[in-house]
LOPANU-962122 format. One record per residue (C-alpha): residue in one letter; x, y, z. Coordinates in steps of 0.02 Angstrom, whole numbers, plus 50000, padded with zeros to 5 digits. Layout:
N
aXYZ
...
END
This chain:
304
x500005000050000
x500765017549949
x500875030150065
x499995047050041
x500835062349967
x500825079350040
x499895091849910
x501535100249909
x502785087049862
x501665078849730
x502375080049577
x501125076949448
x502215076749274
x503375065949357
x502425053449412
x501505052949239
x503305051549165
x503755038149277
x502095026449255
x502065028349056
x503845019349085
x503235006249186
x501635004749065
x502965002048918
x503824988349015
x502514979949072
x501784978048884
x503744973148823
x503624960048935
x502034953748887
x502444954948707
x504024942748741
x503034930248833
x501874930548682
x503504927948577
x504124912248672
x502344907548645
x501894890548669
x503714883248638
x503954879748820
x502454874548952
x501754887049056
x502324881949224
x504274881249152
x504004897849062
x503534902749207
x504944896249301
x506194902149203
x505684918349216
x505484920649414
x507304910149424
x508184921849305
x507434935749421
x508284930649571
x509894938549493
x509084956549529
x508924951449715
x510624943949763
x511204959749829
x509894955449951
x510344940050010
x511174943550182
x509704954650224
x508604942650209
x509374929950288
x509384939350431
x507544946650437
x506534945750581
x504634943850540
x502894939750666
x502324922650630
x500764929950562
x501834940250428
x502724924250376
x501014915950353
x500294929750243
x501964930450163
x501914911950126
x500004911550084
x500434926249967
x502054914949864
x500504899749853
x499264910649783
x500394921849688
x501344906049601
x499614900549522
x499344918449450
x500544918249367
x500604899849297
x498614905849221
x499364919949161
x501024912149064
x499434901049003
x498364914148939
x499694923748861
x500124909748743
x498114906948704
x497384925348684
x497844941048608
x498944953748690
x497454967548714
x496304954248791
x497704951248916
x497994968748948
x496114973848968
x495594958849072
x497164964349196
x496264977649231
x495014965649367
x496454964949496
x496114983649567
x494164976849565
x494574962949651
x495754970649769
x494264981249831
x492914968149841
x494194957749963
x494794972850072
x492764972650112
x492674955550140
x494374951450236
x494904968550314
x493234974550361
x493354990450248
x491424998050199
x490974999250027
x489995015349965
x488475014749834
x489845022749727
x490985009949735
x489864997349718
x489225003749565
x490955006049488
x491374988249506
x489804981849436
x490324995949296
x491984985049308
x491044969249278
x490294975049130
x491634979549036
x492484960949075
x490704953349003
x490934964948839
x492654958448853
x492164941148826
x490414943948748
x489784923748826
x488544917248694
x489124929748565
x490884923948555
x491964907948615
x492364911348784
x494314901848776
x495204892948932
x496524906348899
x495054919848953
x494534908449122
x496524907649150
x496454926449139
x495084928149257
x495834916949386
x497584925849365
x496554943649428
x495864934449564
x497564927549625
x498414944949590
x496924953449698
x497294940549841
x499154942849808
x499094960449829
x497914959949995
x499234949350061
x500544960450022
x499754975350098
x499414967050249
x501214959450264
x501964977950228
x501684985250389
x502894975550474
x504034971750324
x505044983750207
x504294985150024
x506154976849984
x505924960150074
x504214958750028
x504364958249855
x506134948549879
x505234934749967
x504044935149836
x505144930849722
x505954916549805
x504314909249868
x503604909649687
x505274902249614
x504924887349732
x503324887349721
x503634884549518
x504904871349515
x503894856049540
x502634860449425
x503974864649302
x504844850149333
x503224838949307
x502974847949123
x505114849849090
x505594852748913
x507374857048874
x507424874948837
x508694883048690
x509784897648745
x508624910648652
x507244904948749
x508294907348909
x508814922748856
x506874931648810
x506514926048968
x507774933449055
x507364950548962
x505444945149040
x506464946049211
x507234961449165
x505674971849114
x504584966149246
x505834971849373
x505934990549297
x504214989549261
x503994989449471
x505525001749502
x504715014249390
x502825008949474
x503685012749639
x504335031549599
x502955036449514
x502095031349675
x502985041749762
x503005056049641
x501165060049644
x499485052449722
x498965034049617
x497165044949560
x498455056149448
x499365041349391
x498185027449386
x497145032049212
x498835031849134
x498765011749157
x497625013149020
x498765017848894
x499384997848910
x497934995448819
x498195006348682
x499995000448678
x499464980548688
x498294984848553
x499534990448427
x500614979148463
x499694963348456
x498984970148255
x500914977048206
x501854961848290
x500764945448286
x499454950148154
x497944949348290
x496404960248231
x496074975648323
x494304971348436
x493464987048459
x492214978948595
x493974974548689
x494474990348674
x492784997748749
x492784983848890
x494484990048916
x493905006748954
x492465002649048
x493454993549158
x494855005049177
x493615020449200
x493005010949343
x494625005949420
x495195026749381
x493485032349485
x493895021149629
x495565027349663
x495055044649646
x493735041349753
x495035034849892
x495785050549861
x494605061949904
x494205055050062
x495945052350128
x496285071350100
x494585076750202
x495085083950355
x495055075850521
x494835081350682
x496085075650787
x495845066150944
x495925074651111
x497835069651163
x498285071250986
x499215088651026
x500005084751184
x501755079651206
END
């Protein structure tokens, strides 16, 4: 969870600046998993990809070893790596099944979902607004997949599974975080999903070629400056500047997927897309309006 910014230090450019670069890697990524395609099996893919990441990390090793966490942290931490690891296998699925832009736009559930189980885990209301913005949400993911109109693909269920996983991921995370710096929780992340992987990968094991081992590693690469540039544009200005610039993925996934791979443009993706997104954009505005109302502060607040 990202901590508020003062009117005064936000930076609004910059943290635009910052996200559009995460937005780009993000969609690089995506576009190289497409590329490695179906040539290796998910769960290895997968694998590969979260092992080749550990490199990024080592210079974290001793702290880590050495971290003192609540047992409660630890279980969140490890329920998060279990949950997390099966995200991302649906999503190394889906990737290899449907187009880029259906990817992109159905990505957009996890903030939906994120919401929905802060209400039902961490006893946080829900307003008429919000709930009306997520069923918004909802209907944008049915346009998405337009059941009875269209084939609706194991690649899309995949995709709807990964947002769930994310969501509970994320929950997880948030909860962890206020004992544990954003460093070690992603860190253990990483480690926990790299184990969590390996017997799965190991059940489905074909022999990879070096170019294979080497996309993925660029997968490693641009997912982990995808997050640096998530985190300072985080901290350069509040997430309801930043967050409708996620929506230029879409754009980006779009062209991509039609220039690169030959996959038709879908304008009813597109429009779920933005349905979705607009949603996900009123939400976090929302949450910013009412963290800036003032408060009055408790009695003993202004004694020493």
């Amino acid at each position: 969870m990202s901590q508020a910014i003062a009117p005064s230090e936000s930076r609004p450019m910059v943290g635009v600046f910052w996200m559009l670069l995460a937005g780009l890697s993000f969609v690089i990524m995506t576009a190289i998993v497409k590329h490695v395609g179906s040539g290796l099996p998910a769960a290895e893919a997968a694998f590969l990809r979260f092992l080749a990441g550990l490199i990024f990390f080592l210079p974290m090793a001793r702290s880590l070893i050495r971290v003192r966490l609540s047992p409660l942290s630890w279980r969140l931490l490890a329920l998060r790596g279990v949950v997390h690891t099966l995200g991302v296998i649906c999503w190394f699925y889906a990737m290899a099944r449907i187009p880029v832009a259906e990817v992109t736009a159905m990505n957009y559930l996890n903030p939906v979902y994120v919401t929905i189980g802060a209400a039902l885990f961490m006893g946080e209301k829900i307003s008429v607004r919000r709930i009306t913005a997520i069923g918004v949400a909802l209907l944008g993911v049915l346009v998405i997949l337009r059941p009875g109109f269209r084939e609706v693909s194991t690649g899309h269920l995949a995709m709807l599974v990964t947002a769930m996983m994310m969501a509970a991921s994320y929950l997880c995370a948030g909860m962890a975080s206020r004992e544990a710096g954003a460093g070690t929780v992603v860190a253990i992340l990483s480690v926990s999903v790299t184990i969590g992987l390996a017997p799965f990968a190991a059940w489905v094991w074909v022999t990879p070629t070096w170019g294979q081992l080497g996309w993925l590693f660029l997968v490693a690469g641009f997912a982990t400056a995808g997050h640096y540039f998530m985190t300072h544009a985080f901290r350069a200005a509040p997430m309801a500047v930043i967050q409708p610039v996620t929506f230029l993925q879409l754009v980006w996934a779009t062209l991509l997927g039609w220039l690169v791979f030959g996959e038709k443009v879908d304008g009813w993706v597109v429009l779920g897309g933005a349905l979705t997104m607009g949603s996900v954009s009123y939400i976090t505005w929302r949450e910013a309006r009412l963290k800036r109302r003032p408060v009055t502060p408790p009695a003993n607040a202004t004694k020493p």
